[in-house]
C-alpha positions as CSV (number, residue, x, y, z in Angstrom):
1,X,-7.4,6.0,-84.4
2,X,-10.7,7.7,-83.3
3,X,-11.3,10.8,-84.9
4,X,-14.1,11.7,-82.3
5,X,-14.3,10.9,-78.4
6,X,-16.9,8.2,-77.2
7,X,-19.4,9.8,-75.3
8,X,-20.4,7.8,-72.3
9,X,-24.0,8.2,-71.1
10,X,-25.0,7.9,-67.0
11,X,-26.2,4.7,-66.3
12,X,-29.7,4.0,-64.9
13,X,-28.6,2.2,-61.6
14,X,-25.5,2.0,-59.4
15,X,-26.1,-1.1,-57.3
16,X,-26.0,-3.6,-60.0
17,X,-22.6,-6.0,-60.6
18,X,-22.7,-6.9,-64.3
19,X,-19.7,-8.0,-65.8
20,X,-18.5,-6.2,-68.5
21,X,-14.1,-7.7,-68.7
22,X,-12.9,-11.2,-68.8
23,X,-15.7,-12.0,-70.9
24,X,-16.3,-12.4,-74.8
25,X,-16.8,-9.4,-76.5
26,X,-19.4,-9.5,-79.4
27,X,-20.8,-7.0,-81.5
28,X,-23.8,-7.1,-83.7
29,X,-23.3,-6.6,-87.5
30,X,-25.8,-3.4,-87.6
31,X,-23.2,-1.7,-84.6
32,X,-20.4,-3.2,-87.3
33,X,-21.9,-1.3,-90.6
34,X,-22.9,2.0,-88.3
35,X,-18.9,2.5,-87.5
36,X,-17.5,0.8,-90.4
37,X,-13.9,-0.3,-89.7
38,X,-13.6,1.9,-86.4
39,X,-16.1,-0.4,-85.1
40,X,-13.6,-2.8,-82.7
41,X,-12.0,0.8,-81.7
42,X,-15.2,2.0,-81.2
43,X,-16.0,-0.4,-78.9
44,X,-12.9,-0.8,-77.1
45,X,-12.9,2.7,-76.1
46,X,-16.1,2.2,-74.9
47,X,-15.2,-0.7,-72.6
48,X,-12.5,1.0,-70.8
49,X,-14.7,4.4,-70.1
50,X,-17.1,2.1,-68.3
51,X,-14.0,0.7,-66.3
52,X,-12.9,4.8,-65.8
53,X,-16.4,5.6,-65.0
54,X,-17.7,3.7,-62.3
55,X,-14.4,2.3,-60.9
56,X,-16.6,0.5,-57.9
57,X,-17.5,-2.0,-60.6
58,X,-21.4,-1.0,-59.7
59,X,-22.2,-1.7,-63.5
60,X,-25.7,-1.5,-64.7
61,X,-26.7,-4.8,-67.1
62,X,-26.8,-1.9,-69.4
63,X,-24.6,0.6,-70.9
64,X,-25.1,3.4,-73.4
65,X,-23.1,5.9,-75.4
66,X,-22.7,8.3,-78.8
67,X,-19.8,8.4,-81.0
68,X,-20.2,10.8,-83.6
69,X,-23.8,11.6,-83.1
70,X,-24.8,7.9,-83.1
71,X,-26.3,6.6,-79.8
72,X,-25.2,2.8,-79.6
73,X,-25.6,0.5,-76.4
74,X,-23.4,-2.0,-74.6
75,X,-25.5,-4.9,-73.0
76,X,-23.7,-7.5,-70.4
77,X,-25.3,-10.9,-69.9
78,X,-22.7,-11.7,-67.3
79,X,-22.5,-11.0,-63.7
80,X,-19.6,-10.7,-61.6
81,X,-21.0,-13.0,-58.9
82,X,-22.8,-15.9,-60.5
83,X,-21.5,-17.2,-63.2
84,X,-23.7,-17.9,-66.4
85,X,-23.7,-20.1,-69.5
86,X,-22.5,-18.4,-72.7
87,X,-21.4,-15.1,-70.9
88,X,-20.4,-11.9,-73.0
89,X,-21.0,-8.0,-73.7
90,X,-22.7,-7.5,-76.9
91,X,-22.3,-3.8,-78.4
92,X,-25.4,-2.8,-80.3
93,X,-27.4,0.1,-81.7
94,X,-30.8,0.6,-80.4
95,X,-32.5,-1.0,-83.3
96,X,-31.2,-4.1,-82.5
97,X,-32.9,-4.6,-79.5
């Protein structure tokens, strides 16, 4: 259990259709060592707040939130109308990018 709440930042655009469910979820092992063994919860919570956020589905490529003070990013390379090779959501921190 989260001992915080995610934070959800506003995203950038609202006309966008990136895919961010029904597709792998991966998450880089600098997000893993920054949350330790919250990091799946971590980013599950994440996930669904983007779902409760913009229930249109008008999801930005690009996604980015705090939990406890720590400003990580949710990145899909997946879009709900074409559909690409290798397609997932990768949860990083800034750094990785």
């Amino acid at each position: 259990m989260l001992t915080e709440k995610v934070i959800m930042n506003e995203q950038e655009f609202s006309d966008n259709h990136y895919q961010f469910f029904g597709v792998p979820m991966v998450c880089t092992p600098a997000f893993r060592d920054a949350f330790g063994e919250d990091y799946a919860l971590v980013a599950f919570a994440a996930q669904q707040m983007i779902a409760e956020k913009y229930p249109d589905k008008n999801w930005d490529y690009l996604q980015t939130f705090s939990y406890k003070g720590i400003s990580f990013w949710c990145i899909a390379d997946a879009d709900q109308k074409e559909h690409w090779k290798e397609e997932h959501i990768t949860f990083l921190m800034p750094s990785d990018y």
